[in-house]
PDB file with SEQRES, HELIX, SHEET and CRYST1 records, atoms N, CA, C and O in Angstrom:
SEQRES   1 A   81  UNK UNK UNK UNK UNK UNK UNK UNK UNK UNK UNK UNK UNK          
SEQRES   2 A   81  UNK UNK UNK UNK UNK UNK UNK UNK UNK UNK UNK UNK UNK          
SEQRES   3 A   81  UNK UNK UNK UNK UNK UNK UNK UNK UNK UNK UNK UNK UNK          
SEQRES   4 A   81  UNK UNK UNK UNK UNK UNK UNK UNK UNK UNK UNK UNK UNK          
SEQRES   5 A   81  UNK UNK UNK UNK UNK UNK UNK UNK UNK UNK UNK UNK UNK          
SEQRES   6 A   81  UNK UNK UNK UNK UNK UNK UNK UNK UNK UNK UNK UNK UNK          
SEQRES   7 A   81  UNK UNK UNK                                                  
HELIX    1 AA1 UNK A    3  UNK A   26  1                                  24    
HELIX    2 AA2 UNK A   27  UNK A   32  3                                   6    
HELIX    3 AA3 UNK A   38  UNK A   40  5                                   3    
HELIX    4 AA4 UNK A   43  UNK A   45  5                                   3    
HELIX    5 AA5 UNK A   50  UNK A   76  1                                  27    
CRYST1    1.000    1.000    1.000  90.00  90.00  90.00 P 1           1          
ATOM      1  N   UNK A   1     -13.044   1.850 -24.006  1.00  0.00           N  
ATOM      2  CA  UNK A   1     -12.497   0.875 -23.093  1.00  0.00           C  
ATOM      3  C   UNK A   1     -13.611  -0.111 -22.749  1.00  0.00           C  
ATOM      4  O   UNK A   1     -14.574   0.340 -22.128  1.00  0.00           O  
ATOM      5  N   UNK A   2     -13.592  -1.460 -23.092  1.00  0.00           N  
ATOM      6  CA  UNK A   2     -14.900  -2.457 -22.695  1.00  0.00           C  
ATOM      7  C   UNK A   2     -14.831  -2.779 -21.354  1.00  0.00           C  
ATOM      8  O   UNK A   2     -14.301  -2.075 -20.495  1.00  0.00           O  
ATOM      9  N   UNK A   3     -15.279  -3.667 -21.207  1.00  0.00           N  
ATOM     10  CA  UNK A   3     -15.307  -4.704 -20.051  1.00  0.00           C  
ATOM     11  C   UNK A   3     -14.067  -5.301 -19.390  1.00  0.00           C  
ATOM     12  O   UNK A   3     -13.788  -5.430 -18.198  1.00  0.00           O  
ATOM     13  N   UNK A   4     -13.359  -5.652 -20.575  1.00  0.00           N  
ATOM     14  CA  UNK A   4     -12.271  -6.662 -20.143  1.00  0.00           C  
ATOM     15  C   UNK A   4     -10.859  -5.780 -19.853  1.00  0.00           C  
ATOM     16  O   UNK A   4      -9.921  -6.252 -19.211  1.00  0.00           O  
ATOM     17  N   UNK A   5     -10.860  -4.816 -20.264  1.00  0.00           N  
ATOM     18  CA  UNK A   5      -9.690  -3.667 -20.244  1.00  0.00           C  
ATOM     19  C   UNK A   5     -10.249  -3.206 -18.730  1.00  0.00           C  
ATOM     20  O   UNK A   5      -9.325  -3.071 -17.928  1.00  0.00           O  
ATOM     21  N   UNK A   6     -11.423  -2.972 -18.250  1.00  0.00           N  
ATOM     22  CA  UNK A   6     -11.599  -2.951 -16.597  1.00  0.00           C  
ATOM     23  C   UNK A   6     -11.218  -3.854 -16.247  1.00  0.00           C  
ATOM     24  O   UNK A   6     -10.087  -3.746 -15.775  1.00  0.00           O  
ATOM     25  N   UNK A   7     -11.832  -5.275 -16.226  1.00  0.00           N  
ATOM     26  CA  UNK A   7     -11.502  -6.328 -15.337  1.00  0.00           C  
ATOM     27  C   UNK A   7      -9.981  -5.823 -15.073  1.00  0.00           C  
ATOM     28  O   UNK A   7      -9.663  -5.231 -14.041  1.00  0.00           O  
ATOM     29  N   UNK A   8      -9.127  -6.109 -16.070  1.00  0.00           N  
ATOM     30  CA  UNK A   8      -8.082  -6.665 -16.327  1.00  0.00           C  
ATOM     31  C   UNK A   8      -7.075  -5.217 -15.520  1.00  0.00           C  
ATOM     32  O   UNK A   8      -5.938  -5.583 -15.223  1.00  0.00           O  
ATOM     33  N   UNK A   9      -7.272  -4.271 -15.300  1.00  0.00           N  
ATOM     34  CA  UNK A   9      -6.891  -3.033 -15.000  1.00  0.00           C  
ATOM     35  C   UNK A   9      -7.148  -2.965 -13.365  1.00  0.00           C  
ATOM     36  O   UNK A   9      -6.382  -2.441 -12.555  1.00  0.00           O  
ATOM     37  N   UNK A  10      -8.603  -3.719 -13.024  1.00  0.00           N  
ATOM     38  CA  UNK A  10      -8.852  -3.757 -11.399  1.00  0.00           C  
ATOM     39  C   UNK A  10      -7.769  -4.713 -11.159  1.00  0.00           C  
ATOM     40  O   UNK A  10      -6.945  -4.322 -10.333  1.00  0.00           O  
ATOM     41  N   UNK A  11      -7.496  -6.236 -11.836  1.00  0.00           N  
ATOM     42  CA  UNK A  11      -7.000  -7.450 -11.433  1.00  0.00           C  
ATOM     43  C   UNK A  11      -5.660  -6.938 -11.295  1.00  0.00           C  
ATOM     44  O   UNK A  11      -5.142  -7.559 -10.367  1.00  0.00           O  
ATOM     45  N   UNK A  12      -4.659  -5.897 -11.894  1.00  0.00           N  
ATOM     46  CA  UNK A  12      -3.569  -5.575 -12.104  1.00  0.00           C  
ATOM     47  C   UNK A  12      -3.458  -4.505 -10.659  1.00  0.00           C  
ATOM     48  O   UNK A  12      -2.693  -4.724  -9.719  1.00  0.00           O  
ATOM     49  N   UNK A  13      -4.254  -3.522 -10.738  1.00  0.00           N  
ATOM     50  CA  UNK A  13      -4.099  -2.929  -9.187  1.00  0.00           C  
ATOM     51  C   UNK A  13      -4.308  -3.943  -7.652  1.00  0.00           C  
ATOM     52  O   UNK A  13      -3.553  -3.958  -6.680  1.00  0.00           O  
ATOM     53  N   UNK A  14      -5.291  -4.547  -7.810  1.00  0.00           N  
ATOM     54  CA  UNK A  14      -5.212  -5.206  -6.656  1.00  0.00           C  
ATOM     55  C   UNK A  14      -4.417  -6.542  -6.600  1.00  0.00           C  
ATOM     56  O   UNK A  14      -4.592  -7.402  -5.737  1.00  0.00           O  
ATOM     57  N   UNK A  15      -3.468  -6.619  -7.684  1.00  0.00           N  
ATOM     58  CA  UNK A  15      -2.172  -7.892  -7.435  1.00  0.00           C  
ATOM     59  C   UNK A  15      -1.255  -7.046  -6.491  1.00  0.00           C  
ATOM     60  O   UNK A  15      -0.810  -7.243  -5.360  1.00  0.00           O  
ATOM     61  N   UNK A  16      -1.132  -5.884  -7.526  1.00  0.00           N  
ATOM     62  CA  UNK A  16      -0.413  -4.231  -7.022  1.00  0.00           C  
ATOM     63  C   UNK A  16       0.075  -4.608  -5.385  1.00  0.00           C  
ATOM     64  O   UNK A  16       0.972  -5.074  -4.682  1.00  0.00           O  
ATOM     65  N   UNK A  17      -1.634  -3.849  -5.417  1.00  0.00           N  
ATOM     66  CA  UNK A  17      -1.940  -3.576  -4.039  1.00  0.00           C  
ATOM     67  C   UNK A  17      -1.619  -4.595  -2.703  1.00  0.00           C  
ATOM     68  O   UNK A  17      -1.329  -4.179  -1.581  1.00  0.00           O  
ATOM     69  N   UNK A  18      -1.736  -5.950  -3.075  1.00  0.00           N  
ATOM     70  CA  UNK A  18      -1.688  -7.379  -2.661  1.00  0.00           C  
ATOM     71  C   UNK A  18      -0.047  -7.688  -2.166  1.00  0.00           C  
ATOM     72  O   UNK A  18       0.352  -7.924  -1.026  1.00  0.00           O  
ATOM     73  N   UNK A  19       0.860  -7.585  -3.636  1.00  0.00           N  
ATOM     74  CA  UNK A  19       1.726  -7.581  -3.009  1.00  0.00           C  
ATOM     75  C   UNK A  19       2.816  -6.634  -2.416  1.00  0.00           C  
ATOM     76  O   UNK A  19       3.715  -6.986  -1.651  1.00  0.00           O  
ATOM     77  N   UNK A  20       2.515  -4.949  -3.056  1.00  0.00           N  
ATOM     78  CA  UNK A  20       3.084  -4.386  -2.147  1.00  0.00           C  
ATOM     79  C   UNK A  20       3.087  -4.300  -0.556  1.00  0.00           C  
ATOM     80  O   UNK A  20       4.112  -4.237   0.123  1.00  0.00           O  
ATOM     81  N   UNK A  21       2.030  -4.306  -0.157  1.00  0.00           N  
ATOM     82  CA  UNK A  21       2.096  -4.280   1.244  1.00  0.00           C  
ATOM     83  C   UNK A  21       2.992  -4.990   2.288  1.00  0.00           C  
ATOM     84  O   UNK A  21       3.656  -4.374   3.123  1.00  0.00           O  
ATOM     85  N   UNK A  22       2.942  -6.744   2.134  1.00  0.00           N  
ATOM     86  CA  UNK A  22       3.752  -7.226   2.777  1.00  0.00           C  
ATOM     87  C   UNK A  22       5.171  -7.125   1.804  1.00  0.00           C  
ATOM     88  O   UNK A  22       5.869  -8.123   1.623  1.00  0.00           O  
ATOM     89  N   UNK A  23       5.489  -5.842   1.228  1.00  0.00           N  
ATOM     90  CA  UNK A  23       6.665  -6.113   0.744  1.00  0.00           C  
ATOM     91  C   UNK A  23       7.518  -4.841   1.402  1.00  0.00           C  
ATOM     92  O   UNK A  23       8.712  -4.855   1.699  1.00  0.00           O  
ATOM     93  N   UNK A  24       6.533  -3.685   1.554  1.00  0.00           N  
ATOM     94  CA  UNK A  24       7.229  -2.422   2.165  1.00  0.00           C  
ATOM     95  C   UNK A  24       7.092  -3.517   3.818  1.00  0.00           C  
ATOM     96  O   UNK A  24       8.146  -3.420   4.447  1.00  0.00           O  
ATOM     97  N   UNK A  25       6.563  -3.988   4.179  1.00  0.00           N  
ATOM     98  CA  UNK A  25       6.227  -4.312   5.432  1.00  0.00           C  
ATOM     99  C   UNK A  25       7.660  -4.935   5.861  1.00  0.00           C  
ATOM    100  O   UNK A  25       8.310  -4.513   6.817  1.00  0.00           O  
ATOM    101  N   UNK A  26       8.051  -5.978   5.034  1.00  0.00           N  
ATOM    102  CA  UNK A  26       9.375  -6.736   5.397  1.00  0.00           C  
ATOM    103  C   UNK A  26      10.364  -5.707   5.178  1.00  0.00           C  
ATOM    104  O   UNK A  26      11.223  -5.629   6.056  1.00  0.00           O  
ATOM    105  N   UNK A  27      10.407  -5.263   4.646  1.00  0.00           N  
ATOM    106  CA  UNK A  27      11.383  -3.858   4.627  1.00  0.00           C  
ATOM    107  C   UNK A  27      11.925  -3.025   5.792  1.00  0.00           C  
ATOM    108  O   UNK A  27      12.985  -2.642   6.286  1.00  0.00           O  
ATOM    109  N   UNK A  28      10.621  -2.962   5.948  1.00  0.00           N  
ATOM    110  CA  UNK A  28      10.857  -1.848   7.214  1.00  0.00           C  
ATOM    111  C   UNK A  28      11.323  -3.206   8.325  1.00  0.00           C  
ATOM    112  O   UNK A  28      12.396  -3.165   8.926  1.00  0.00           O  
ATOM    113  N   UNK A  29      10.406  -4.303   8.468  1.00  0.00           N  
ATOM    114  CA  UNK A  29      10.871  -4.835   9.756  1.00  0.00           C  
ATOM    115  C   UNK A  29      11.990  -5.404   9.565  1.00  0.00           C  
ATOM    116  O   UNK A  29      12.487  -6.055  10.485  1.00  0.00           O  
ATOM    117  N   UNK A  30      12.601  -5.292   8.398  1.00  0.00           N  
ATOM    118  CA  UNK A  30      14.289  -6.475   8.528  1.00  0.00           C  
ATOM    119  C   UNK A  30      15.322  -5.028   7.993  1.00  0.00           C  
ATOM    120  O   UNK A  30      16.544  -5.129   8.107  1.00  0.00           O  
ATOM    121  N   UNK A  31      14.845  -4.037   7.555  1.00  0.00           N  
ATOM    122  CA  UNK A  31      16.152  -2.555   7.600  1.00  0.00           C  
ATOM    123  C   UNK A  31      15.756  -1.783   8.598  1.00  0.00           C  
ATOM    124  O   UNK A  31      16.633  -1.406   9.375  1.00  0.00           O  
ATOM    125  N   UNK A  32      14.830  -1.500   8.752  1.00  0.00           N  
ATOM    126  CA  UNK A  32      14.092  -0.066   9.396  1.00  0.00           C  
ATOM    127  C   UNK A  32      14.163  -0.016  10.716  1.00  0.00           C  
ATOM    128  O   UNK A  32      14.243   1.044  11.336  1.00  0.00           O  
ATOM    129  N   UNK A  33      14.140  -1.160  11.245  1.00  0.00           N  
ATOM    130  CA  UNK A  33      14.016  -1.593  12.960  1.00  0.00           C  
ATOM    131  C   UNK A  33      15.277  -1.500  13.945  1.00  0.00           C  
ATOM    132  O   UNK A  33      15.552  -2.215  14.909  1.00  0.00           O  
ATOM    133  N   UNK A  34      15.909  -0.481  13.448  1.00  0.00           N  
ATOM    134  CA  UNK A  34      17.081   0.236  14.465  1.00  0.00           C  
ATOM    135  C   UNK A  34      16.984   0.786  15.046  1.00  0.00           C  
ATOM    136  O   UNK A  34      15.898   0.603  15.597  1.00  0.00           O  
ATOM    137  N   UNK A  35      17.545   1.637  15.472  1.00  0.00           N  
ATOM    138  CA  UNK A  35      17.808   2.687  16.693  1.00  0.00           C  
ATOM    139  C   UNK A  35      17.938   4.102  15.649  1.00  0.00           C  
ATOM    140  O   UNK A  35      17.932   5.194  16.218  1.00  0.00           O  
ATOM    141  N   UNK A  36      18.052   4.070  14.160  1.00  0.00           N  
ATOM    142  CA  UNK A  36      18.117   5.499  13.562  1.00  0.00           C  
ATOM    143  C   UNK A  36      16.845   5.722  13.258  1.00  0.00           C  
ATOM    144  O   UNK A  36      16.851   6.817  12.695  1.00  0.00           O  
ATOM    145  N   UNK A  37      15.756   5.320  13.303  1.00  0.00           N  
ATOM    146  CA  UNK A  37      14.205   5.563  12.693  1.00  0.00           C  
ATOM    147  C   UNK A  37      13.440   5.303  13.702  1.00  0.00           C  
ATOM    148  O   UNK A  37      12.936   4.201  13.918  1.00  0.00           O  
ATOM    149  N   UNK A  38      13.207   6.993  14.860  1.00  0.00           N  
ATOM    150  CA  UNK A  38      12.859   6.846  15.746  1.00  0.00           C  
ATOM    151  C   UNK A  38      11.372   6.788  15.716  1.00  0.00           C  
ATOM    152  O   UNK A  38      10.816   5.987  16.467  1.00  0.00           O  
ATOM    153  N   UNK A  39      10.598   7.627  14.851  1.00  0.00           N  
ATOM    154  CA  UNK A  39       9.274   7.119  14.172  1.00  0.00           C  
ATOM    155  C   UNK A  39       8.603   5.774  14.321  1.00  0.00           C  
ATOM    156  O   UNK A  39       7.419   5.695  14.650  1.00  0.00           O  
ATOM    157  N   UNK A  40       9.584   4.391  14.006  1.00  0.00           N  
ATOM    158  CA  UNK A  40       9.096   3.502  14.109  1.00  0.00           C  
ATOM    159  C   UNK A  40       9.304   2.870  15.398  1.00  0.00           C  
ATOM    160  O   UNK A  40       8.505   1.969  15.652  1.00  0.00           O  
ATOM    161  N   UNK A  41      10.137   3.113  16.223  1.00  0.00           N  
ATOM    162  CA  UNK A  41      10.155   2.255  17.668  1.00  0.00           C  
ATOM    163  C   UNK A  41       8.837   1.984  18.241  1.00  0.00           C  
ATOM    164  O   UNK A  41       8.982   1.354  19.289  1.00  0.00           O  
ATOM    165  N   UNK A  42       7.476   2.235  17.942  1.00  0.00           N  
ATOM    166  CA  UNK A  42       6.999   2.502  18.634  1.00  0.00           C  
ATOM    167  C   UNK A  42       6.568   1.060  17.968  1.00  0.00           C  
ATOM    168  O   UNK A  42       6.594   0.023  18.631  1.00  0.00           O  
ATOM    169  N   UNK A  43       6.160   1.105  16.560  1.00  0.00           N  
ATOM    170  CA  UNK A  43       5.600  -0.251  16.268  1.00  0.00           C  
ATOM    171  C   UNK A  43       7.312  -1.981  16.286  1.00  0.00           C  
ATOM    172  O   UNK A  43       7.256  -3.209  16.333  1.00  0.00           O  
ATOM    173  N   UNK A  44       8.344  -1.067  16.225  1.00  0.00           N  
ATOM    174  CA  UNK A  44       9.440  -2.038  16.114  1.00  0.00           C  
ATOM    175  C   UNK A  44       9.857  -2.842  17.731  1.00  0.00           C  
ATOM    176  O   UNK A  44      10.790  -3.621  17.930  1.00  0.00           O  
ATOM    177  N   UNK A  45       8.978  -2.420  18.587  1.00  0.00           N  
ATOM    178  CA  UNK A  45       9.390  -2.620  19.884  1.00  0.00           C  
ATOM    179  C   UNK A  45       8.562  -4.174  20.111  1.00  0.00           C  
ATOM    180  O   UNK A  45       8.924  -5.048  20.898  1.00  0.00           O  
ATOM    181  N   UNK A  46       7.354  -4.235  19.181  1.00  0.00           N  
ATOM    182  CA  UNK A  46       6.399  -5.782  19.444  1.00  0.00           C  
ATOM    183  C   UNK A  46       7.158  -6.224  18.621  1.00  0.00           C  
ATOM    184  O   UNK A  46       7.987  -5.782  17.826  1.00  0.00           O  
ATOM    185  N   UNK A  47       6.402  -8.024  19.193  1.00  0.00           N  
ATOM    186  CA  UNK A  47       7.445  -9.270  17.957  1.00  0.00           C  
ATOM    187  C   UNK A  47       7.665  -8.635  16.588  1.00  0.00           C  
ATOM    188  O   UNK A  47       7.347  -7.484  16.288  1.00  0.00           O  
ATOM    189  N   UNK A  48       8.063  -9.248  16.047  1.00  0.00           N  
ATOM    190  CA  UNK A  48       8.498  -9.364  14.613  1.00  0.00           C  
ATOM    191  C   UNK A  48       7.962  -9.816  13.864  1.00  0.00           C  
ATOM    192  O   UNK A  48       8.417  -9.911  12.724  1.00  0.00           O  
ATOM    193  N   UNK A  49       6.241 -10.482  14.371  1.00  0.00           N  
ATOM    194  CA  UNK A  49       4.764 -10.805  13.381  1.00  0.00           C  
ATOM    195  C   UNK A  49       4.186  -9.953  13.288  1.00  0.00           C  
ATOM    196  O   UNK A  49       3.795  -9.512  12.208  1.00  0.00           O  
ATOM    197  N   UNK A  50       3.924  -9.397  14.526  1.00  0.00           N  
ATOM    198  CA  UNK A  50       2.774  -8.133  15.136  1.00  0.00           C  
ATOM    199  C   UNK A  50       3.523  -7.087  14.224  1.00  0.00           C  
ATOM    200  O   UNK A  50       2.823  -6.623  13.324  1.00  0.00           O  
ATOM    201  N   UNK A  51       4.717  -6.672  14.291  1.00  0.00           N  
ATOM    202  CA  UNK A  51       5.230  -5.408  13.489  1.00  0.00           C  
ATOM    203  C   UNK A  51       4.513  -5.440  12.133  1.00  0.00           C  
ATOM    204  O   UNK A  51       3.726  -4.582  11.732  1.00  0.00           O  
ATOM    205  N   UNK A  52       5.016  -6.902  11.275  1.00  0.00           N  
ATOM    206  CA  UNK A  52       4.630  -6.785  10.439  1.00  0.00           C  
ATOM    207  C   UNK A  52       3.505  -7.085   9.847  1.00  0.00           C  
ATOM    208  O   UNK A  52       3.423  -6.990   8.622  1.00  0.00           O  
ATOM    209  N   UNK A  53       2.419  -7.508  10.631  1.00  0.00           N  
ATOM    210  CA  UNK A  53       1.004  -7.903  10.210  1.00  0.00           C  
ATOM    211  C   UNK A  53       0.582  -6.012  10.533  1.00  0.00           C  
ATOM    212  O   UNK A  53      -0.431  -5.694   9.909  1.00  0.00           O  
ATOM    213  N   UNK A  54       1.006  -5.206  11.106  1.00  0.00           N  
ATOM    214  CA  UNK A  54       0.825  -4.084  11.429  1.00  0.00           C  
ATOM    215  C   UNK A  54       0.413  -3.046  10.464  1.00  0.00           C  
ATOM    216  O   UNK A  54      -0.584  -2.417  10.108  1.00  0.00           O  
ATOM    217  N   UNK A  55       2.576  -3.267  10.039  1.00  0.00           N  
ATOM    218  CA  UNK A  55       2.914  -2.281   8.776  1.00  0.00           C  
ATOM    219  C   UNK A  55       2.037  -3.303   7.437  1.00  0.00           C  
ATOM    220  O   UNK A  55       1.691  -2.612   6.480  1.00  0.00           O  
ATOM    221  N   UNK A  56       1.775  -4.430   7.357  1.00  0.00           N  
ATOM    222  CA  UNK A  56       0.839  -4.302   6.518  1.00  0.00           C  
ATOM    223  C   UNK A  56      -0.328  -3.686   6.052  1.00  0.00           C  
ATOM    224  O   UNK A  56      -0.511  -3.280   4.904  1.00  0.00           O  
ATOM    225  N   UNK A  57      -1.264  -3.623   7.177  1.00  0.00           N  
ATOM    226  CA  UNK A  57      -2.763  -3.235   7.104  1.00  0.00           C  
ATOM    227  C   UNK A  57      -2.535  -1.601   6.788  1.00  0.00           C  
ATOM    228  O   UNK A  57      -3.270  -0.994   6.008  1.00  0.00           O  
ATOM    229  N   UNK A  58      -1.536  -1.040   7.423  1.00  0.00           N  
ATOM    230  CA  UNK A  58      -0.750   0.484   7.354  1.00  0.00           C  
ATOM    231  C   UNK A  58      -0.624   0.487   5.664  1.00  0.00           C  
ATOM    232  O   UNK A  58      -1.396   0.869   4.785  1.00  0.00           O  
ATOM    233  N   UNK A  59       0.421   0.013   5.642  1.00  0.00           N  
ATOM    234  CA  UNK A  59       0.561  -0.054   3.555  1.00  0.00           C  
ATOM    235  C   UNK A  59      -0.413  -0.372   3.142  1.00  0.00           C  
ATOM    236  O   UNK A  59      -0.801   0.266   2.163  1.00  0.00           O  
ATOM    237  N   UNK A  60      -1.298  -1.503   3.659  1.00  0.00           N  
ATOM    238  CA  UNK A  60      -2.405  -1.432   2.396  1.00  0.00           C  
ATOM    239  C   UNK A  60      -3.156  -0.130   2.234  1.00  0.00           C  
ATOM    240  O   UNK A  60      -3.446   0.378   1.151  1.00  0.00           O  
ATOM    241  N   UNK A  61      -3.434   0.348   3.414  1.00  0.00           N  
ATOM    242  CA  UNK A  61      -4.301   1.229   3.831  1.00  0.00           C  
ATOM    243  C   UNK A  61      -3.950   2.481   2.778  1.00  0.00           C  
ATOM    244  O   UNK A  61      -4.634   2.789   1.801  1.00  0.00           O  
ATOM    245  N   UNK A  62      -2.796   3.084   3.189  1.00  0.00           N  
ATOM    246  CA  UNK A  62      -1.680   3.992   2.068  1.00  0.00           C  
ATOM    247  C   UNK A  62      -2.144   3.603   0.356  1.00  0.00           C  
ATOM    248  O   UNK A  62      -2.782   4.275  -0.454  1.00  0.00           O  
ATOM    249  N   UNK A  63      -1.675   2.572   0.268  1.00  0.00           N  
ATOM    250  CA  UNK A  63      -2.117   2.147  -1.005  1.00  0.00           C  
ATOM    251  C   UNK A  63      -3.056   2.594  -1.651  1.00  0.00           C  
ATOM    252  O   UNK A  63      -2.949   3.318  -2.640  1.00  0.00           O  
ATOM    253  N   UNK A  64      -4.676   1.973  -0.854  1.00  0.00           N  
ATOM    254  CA  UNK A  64      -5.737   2.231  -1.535  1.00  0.00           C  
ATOM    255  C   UNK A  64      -6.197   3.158  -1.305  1.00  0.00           C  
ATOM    256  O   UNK A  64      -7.206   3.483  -1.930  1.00  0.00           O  
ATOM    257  N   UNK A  65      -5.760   3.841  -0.490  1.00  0.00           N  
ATOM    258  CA  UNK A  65      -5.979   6.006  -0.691  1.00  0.00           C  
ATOM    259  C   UNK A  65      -5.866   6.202  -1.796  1.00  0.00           C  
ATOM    260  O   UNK A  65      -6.775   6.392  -2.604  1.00  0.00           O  
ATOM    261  N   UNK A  66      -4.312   6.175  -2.057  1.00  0.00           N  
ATOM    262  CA  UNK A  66      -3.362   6.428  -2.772  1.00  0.00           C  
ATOM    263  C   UNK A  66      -4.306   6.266  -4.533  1.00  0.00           C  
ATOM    264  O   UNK A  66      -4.504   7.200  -5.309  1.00  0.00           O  
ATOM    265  N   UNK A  67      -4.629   5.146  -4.687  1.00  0.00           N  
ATOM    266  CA  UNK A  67      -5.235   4.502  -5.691  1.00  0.00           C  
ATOM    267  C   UNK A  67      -6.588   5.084  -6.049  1.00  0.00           C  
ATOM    268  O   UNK A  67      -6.657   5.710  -7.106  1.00  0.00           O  
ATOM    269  N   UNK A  68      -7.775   4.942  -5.225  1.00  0.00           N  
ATOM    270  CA  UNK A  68      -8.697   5.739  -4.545  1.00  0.00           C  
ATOM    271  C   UNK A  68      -8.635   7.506  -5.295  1.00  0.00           C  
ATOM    272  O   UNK A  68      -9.161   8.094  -6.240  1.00  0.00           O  
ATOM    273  N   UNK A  69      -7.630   7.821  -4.168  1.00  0.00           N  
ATOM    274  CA  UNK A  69      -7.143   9.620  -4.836  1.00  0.00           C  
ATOM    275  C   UNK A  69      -6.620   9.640  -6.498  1.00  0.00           C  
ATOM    276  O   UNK A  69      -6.642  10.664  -7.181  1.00  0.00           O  
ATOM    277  N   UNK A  70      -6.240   8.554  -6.898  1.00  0.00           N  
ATOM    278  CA  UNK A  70      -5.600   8.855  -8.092  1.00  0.00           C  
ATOM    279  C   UNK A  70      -6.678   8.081  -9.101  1.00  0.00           C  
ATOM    280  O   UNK A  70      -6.132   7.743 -10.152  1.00  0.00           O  
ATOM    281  N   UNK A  71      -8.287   7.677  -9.002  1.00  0.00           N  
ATOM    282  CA  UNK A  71      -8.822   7.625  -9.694  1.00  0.00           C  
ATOM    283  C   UNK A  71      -9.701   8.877  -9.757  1.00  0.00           C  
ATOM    284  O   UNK A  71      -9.745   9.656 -10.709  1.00  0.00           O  
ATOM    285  N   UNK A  72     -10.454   8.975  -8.521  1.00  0.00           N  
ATOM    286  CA  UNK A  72     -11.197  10.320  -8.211  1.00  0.00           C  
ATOM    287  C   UNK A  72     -10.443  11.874  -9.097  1.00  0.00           C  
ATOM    288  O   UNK A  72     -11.026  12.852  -9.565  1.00  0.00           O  
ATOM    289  N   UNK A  73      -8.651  11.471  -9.035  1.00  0.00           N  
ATOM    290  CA  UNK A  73      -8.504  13.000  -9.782  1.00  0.00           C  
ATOM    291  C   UNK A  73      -8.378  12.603 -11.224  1.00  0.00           C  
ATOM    292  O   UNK A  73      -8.514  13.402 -12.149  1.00  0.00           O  
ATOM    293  N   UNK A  74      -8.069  11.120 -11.390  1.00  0.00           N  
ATOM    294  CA  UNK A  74      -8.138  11.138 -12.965  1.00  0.00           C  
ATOM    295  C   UNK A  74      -9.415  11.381 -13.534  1.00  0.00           C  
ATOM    296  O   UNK A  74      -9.291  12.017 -14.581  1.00  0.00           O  
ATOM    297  N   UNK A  75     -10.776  11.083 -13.207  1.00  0.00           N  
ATOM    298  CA  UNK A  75     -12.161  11.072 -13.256  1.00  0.00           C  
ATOM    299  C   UNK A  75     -12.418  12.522 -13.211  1.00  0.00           C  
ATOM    300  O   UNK A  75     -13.294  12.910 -13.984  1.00  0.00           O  
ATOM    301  N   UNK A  76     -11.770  13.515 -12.380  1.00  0.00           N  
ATOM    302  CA  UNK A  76     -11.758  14.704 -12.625  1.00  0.00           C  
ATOM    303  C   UNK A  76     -11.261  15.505 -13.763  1.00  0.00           C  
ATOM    304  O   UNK A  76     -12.078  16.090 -14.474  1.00  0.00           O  
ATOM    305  N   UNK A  77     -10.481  15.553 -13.909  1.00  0.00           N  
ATOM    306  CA  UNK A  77      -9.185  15.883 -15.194  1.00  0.00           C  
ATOM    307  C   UNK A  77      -9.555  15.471 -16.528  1.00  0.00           C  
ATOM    308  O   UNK A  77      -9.040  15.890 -17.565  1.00  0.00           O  
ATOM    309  N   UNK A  78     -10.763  14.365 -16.400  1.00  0.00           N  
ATOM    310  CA  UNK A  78     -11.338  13.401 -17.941  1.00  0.00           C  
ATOM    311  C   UNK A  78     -12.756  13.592 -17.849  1.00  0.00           C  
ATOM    312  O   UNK A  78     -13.415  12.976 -18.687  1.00  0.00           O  
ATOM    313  N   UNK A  79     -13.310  14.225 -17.118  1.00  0.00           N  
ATOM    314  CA  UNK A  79     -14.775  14.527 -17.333  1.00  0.00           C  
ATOM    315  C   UNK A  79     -15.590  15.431 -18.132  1.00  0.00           C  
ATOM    316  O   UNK A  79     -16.786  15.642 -18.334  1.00  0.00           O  
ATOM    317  N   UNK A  80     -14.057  16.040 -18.637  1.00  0.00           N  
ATOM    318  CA  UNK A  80     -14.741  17.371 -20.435  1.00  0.00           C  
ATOM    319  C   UNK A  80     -14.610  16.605 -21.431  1.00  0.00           C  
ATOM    320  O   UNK A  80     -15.127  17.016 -22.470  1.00  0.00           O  
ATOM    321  N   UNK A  81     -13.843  15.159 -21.482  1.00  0.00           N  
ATOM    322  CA  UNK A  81     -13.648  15.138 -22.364  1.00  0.00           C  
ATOM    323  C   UNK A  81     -14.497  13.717 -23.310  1.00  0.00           C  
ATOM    324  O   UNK A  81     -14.311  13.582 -24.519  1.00  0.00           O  
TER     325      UNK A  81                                                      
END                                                                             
């Protein structure tokens, strides 16, 4: 794998990463923000920027665990070989 198969592999996760966030984010604040998902009242109760500048930094955050954990175990799993 060279150089450019990284670049091109970071540039593809962090578009990923970029636009999932504000995408679960609008989600939740235009379905999620009822009265059945008592979990979220707590952040669905501020405006409707604040929610979602919120659940962003939240998803990104998720994300790059997520991403993070799933290089660390691939790096594990590929290190005999």
């Amino acid at each position: 794998m060279g150089i450019g198969d990284t670049v091109l592999r970071a540039l593809i996760y962090g578009l990923t990463i970029l636009h999932l966030g504000p995408g679960f984010a609008f989600a939740v604040v235009a379905f999620g923000c009822d009265d059945t998902f008592a979990a979220l009242q707590n952040i669905c109760q501020k405006d409707a920027f604040a929610a979602f500048v919120q659940l962003t930094l939240i998803a990104w955050a998720v994300l790059i665990v997520g991403l993070l954990l799933k290089i660390y175990i691939s790096k594990y799993f590929n290190k005999n070989k």
